[in-house]
GUNUKOL-279827 format. One record per residue (C-alpha): residue number from 1; residue in one letter; y, z, x. Coordinates in nm, 2 decimals. Each point is the difference from the previous one (the first is absolute). Layout:
<pts>
<pt><seq>NUM</seq><type>a</type><py>Y</py><pz>Z</pz><px>X</px></pt>
...
</pts>
This chain:
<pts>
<pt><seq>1</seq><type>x</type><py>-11.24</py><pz>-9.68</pz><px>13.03</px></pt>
<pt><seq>2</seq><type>x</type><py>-0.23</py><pz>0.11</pz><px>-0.30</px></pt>
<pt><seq>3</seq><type>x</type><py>0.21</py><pz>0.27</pz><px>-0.21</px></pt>
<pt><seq>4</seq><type>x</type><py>-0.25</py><pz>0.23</pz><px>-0.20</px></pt>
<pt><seq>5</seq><type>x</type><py>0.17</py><pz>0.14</pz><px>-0.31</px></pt>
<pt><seq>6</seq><type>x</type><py>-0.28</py><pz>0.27</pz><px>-0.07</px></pt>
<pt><seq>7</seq><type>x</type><py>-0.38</py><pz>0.12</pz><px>0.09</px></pt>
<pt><seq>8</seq><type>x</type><py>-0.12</py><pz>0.28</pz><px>0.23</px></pt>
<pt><seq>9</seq><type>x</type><py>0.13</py><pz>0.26</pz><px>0.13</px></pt>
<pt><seq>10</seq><type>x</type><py>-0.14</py><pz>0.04</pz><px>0.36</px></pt>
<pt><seq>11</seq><type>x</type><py>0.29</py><pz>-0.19</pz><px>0.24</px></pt>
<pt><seq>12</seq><type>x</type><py>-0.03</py><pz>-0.36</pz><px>0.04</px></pt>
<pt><seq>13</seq><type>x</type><py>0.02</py><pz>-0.12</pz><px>0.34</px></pt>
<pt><seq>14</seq><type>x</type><py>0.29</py><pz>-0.21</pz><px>0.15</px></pt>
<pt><seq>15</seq><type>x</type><py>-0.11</py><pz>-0.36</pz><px>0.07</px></pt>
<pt><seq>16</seq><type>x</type><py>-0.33</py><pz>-0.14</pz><px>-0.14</px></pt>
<pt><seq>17</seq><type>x</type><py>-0.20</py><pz>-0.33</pz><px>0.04</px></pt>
<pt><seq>18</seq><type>x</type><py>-0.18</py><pz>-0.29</pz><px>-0.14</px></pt>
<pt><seq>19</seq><type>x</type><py>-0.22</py><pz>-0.14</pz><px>0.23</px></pt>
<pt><seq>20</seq><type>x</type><py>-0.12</py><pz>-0.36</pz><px>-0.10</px></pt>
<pt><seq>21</seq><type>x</type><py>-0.15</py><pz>-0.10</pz><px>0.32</px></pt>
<pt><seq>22</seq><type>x</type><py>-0.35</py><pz>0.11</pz><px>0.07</px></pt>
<pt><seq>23</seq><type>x</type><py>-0.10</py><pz>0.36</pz><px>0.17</px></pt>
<pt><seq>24</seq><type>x</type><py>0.02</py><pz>-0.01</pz><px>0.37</px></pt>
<pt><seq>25</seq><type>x</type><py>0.23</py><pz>-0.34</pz><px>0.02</px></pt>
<pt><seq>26</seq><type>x</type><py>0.33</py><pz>0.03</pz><px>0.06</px></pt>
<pt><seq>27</seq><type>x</type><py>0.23</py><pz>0.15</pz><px>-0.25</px></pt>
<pt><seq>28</seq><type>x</type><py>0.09</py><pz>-0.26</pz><px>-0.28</px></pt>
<pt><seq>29</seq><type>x</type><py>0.21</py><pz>0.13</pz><px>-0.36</px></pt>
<pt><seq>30</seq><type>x</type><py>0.25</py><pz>0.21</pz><px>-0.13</px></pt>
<pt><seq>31</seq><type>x</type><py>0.15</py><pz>0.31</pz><px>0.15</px></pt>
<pt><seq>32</seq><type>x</type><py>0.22</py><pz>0.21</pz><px>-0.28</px></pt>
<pt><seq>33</seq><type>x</type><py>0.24</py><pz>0.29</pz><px>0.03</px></pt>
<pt><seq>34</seq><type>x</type><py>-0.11</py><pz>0.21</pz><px>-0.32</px></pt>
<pt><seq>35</seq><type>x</type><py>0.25</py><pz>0.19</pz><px>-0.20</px></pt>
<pt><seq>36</seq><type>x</type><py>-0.13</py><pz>0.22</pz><px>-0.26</px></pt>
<pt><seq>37</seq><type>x</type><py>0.37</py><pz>0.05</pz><px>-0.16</px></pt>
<pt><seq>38</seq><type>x</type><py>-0.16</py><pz>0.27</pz><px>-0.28</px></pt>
<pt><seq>39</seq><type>x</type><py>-0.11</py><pz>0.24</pz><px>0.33</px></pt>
<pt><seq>40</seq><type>x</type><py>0.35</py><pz>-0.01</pz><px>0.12</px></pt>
<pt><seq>41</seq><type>x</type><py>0.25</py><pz>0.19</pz><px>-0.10</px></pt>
<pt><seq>42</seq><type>x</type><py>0.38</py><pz>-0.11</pz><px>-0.19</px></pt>
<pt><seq>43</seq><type>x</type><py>0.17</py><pz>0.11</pz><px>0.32</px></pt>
<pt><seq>44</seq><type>x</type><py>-0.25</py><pz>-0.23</pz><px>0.26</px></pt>
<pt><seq>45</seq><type>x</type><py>0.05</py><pz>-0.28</pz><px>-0.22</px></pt>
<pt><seq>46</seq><type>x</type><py>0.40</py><pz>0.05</pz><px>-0.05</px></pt>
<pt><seq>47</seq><type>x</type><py>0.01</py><pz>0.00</pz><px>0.36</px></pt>
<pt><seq>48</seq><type>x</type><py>-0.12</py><pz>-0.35</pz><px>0.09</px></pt>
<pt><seq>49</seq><type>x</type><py>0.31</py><pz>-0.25</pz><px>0.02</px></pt>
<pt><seq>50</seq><type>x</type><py>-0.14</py><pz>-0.23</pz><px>-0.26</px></pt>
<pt><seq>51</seq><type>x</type><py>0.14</py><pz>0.11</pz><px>-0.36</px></pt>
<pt><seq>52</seq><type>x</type><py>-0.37</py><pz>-0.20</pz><px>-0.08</px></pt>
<pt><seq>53</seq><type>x</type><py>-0.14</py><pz>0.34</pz><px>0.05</px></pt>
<pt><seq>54</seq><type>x</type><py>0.15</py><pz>0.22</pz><px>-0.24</px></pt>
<pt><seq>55</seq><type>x</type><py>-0.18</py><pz>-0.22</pz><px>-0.27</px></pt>
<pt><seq>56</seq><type>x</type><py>-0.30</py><pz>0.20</pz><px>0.07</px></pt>
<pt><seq>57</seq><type>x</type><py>0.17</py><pz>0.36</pz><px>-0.04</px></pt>
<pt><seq>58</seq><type>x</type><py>-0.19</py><pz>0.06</pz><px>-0.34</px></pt>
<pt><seq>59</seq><type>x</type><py>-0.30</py><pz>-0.01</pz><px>0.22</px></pt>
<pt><seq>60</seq><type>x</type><py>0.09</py><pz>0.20</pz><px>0.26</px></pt>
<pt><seq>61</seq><type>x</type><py>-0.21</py><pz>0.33</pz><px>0.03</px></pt>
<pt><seq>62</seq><type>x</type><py>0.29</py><pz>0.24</pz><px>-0.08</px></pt>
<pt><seq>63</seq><type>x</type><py>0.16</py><pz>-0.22</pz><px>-0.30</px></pt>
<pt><seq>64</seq><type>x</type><py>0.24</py><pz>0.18</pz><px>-0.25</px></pt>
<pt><seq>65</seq><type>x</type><py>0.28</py><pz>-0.07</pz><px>-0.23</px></pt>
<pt><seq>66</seq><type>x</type><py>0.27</py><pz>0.16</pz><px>0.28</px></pt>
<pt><seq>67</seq><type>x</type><py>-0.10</py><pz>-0.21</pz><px>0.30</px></pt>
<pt><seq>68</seq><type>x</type><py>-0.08</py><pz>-0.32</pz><px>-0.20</px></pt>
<pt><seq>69</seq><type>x</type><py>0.38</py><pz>0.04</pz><px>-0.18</px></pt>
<pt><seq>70</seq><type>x</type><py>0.10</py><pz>0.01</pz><px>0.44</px></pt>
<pt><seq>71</seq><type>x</type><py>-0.22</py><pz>-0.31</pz><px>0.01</px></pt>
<pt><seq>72</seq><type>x</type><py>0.16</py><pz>-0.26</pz><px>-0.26</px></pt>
<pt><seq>73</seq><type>x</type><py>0.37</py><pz>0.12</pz><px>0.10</px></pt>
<pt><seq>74</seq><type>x</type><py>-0.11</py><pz>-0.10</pz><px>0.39</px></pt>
<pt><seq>75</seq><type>x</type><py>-0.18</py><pz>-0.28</pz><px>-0.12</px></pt>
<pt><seq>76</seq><type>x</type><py>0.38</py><pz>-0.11</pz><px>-0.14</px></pt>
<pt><seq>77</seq><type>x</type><py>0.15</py><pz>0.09</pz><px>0.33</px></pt>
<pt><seq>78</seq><type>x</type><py>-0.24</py><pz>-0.23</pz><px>0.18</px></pt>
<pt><seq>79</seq><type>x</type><py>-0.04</py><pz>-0.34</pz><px>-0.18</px></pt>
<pt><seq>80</seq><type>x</type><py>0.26</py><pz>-0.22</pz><px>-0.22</px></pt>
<pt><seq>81</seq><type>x</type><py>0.02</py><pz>-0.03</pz><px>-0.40</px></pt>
<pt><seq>82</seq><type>x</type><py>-0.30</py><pz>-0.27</pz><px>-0.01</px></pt>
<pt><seq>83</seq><type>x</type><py>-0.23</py><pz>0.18</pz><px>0.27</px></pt>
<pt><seq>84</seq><type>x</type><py>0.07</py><pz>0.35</pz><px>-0.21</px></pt>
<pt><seq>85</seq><type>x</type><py>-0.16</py><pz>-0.18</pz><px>-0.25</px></pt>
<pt><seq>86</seq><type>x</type><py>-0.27</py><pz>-0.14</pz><px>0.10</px></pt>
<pt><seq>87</seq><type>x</type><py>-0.13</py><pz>0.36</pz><px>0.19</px></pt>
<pt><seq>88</seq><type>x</type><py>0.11</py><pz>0.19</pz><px>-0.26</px></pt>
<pt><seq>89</seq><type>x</type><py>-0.26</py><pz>-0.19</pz><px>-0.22</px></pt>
<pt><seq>90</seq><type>x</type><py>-0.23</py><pz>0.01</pz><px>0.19</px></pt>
<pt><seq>91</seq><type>x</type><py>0.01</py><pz>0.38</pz><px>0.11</px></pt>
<pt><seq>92</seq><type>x</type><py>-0.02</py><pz>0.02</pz><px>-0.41</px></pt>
<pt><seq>93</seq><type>x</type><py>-0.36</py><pz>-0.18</pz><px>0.00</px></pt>
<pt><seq>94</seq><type>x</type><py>-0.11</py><pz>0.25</pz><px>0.28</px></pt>
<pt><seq>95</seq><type>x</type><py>0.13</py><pz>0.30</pz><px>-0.19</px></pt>
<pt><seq>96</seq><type>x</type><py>-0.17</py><pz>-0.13</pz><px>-0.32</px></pt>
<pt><seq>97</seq><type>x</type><py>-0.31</py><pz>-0.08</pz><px>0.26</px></pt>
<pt><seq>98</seq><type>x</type><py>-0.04</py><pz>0.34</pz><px>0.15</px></pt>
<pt><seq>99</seq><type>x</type><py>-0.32</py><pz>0.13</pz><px>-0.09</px></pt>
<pt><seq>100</seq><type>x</type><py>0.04</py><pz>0.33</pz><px>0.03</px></pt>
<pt><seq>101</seq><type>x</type><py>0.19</py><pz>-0.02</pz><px>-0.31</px></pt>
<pt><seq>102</seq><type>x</type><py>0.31</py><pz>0.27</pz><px>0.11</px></pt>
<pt><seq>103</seq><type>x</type><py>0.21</py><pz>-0.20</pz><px>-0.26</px></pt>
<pt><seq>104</seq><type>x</type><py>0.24</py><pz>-0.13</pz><px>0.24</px></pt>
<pt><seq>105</seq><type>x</type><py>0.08</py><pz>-0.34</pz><px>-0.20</px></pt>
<pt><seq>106</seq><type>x</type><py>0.14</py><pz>0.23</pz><px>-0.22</px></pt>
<pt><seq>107</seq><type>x</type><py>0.25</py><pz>0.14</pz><px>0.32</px></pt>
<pt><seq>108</seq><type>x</type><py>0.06</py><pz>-0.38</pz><px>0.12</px></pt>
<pt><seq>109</seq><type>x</type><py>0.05</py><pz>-0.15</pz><px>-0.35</px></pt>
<pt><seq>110</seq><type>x</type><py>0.34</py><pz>0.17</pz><px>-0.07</px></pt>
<pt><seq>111</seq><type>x</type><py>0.11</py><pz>-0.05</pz><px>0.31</px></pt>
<pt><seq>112</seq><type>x</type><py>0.01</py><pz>-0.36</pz><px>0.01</px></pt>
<pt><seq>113</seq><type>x</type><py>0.23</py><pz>-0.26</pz><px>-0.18</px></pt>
<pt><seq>114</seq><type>x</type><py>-0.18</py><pz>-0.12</pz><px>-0.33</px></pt>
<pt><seq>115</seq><type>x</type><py>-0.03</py><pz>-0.34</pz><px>0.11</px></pt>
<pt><seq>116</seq><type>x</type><py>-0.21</py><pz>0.09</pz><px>0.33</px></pt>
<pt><seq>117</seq><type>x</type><py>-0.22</py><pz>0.23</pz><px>-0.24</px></pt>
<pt><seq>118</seq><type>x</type><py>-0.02</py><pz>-0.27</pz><px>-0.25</px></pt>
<pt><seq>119</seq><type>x</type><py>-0.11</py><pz>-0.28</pz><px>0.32</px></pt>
<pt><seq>120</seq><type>x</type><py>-0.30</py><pz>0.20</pz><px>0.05</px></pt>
<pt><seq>121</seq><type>x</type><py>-0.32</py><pz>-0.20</pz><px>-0.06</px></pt>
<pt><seq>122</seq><type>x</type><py>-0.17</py><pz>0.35</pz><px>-0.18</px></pt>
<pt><seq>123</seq><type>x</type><py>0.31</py><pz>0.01</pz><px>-0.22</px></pt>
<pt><seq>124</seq><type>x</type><py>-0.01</py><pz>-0.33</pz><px>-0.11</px></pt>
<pt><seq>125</seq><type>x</type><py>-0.41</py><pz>-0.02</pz><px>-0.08</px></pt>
<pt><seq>126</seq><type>x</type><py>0.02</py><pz>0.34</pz><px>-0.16</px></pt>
<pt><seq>127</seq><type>x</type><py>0.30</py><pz>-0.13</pz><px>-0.22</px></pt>
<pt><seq>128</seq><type>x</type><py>-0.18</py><pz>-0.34</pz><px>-0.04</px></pt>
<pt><seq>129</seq><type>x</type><py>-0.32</py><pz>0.19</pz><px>-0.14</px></pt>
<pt><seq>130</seq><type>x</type><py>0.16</py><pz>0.27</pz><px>-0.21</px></pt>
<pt><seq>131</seq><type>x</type><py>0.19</py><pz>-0.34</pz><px>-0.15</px></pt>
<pt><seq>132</seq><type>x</type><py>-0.34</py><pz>-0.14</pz><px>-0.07</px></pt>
<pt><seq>133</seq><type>x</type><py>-0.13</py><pz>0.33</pz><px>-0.14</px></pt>
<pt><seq>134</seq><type>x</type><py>0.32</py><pz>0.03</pz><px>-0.22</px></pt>
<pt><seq>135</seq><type>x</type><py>-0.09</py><pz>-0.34</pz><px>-0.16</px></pt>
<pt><seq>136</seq><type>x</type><py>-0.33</py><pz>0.02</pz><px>-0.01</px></pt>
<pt><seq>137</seq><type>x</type><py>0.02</py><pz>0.30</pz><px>-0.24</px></pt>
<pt><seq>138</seq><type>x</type><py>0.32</py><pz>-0.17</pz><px>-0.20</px></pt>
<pt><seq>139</seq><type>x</type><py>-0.22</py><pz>-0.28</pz><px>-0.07</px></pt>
<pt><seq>140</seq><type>x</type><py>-0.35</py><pz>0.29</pz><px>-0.12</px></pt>
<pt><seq>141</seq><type>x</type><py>0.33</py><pz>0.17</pz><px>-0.22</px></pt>
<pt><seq>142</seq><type>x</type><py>0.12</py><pz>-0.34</pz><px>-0.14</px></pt>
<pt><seq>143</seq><type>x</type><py>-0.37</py><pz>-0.09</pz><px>-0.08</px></pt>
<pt><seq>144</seq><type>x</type><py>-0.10</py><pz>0.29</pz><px>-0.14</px></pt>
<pt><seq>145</seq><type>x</type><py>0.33</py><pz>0.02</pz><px>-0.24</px></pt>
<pt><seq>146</seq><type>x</type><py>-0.08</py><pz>-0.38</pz><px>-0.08</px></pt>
<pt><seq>147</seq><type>x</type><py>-0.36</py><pz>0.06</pz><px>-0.10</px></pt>
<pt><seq>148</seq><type>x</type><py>0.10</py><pz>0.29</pz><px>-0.20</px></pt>
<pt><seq>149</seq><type>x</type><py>0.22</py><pz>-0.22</pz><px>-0.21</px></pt>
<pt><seq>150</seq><type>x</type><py>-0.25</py><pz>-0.28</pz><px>-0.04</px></pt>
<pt><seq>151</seq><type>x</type><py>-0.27</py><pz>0.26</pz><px>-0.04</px></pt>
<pt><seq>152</seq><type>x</type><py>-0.27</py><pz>-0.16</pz><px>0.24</px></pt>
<pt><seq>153</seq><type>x</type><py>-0.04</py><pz>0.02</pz><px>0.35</px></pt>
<pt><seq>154</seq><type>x</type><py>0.19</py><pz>-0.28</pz><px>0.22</px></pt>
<pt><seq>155</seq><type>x</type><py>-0.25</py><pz>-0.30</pz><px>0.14</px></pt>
<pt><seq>156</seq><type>x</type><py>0.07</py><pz>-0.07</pz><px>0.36</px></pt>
<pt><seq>157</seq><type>x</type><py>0.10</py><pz>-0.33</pz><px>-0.06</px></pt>
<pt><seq>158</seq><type>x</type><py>0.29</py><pz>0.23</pz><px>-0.21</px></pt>
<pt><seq>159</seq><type>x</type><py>0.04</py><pz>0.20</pz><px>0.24</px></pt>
<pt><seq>160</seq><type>x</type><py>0.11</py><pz>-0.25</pz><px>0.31</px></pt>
<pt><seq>161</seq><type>x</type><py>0.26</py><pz>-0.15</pz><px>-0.28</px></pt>
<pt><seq>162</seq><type>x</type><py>0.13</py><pz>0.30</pz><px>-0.02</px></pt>
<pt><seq>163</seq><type>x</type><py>0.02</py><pz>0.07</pz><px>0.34</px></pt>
<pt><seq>164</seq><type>x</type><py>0.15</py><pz>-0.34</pz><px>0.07</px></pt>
<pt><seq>165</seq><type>x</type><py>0.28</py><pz>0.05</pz><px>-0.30</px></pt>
<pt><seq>166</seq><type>x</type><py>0.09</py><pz>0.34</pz><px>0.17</px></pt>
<pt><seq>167</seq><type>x</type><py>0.04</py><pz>-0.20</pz><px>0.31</px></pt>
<pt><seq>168</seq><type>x</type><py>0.22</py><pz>-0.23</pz><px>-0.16</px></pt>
<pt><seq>169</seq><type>x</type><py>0.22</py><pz>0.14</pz><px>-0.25</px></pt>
<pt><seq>170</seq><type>x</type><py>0.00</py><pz>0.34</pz><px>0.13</px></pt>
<pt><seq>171</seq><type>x</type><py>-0.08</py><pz>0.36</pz><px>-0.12</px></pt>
<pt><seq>172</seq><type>x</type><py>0.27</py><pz>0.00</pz><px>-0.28</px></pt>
<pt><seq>173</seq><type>x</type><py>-0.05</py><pz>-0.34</pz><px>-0.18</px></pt>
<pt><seq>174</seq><type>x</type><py>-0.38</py><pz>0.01</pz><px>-0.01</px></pt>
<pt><seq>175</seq><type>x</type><py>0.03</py><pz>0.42</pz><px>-0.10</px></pt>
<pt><seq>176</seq><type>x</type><py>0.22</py><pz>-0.12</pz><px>-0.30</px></pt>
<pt><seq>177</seq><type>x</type><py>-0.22</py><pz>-0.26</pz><px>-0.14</px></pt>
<pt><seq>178</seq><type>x</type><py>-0.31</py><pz>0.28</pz><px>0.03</px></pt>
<pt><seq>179</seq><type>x</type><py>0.23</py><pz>0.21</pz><px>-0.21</px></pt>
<pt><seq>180</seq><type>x</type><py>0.20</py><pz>-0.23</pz><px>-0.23</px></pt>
<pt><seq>181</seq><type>x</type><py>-0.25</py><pz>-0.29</pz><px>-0.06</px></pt>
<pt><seq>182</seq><type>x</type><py>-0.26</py><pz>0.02</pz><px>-0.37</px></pt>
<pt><seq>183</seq><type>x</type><py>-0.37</py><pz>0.03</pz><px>0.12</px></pt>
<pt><seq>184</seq><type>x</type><py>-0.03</py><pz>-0.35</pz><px>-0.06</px></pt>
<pt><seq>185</seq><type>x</type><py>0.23</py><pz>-0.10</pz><px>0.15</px></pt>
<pt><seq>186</seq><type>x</type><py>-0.07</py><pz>0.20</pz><px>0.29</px></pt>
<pt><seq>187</seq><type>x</type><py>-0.33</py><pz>-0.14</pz><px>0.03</px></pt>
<pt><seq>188</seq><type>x</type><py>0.14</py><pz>-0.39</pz><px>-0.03</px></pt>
<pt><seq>189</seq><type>x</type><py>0.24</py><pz>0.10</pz><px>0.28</px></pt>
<pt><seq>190</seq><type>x</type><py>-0.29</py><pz>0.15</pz><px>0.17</px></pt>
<pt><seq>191</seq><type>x</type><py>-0.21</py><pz>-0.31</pz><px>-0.01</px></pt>
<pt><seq>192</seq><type>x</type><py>0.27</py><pz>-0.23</pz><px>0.06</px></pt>
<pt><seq>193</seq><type>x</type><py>0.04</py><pz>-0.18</pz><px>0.42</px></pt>
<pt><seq>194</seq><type>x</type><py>0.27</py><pz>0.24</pz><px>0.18</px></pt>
<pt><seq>195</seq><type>x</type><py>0.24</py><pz>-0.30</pz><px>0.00</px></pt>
<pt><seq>196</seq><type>x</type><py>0.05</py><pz>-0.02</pz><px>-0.40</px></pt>
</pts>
């Protein structure tokens, strides 16, 4: 089975096939059943017995906040604690997916327990880069306020102690000795390993 979560428009047909044998020899490959879940609509794909299905309702052709609010509380109905779970996240990363961009994340999101939301792979590289964007422009503030005190621009070598005392000693203890150290002393600190 090949499931196709977007593309054309024009019906795809039922079954297809991968030949790997050579024209006019007996058939050798694949045979697939093709589902393309985003041509269907919520109410074919709530109909199946698998609760598997309903994962792909932010797909579906005829999508909206209503029937997708139907689709988690049936998806409850159908599977245990741990398998709510699991499709629940995932039916997040397909409404975050969707590219036709009718904001149905945004639907799904509140709808779910904060810890599936929080499972999501998307979630947790979005909160992993916005971490690493956070820091990175703590450490340009810090620098900046540091060569302001010393009254020269930081050398990189400067720069990677700083980063690597803000690593260590955290936010606080290295903002206080920016603010409560002399320039001198500052500047010793400055130069000084990480570990003295």
């Amino acid at each position: 089975m090949v499931v196709v979560l977007s593309g054309r428009e024009e019906p795809w047909p039922s079954y297809g096939a991968y030949r790997t044998s050579a024209p006019g020899e007996p058939f050798s490959g694949v045979q697939f059943r093709i589902e393309p879940v985003y041509q269907r609509t919520v109410a074919e794909l709530t109909a199946r017995e698998s609760p598997f299905w309903l994962i792909f309702a932010p797909l579906a052709a005829d999508a909206d906040g209503r029937k997708l609010t139907h689709v988690i509380e049936a998806i409850r109905g159908r599977s245990g604690e741990r398998d709510f779970a699991e499709l629940g996240a995932a039916m997040m990363a397909l409404a975050e997916a969707d590219g036709r961009e009718r904001g149905l994340a945004d639907v799904v999101k509140p709808l779910l327990p904060r810890e599936i939301v929080m499972q999501n792979s998307i979630y947790r590289e979005g909160k992993a880069a916005g971490l690493k964007e956070g820091l990175e422009k703590g450490v340009a503030l810090l620098a900046h306020q540091v060569e302001r005190r010393l009254g020269r621009p930081l050398t990189a070598e400067e720069r990677g102690r700083l980063y690597g005392r803000l690593h260590a000693d955290g936010p606080e203890k290295v903002g206080d000795v920016v603010l409560d150290l002399s320039v001198d002393d500052l500047s010793i600190w400055l130069a000084a390993p990480a570990d003295s």
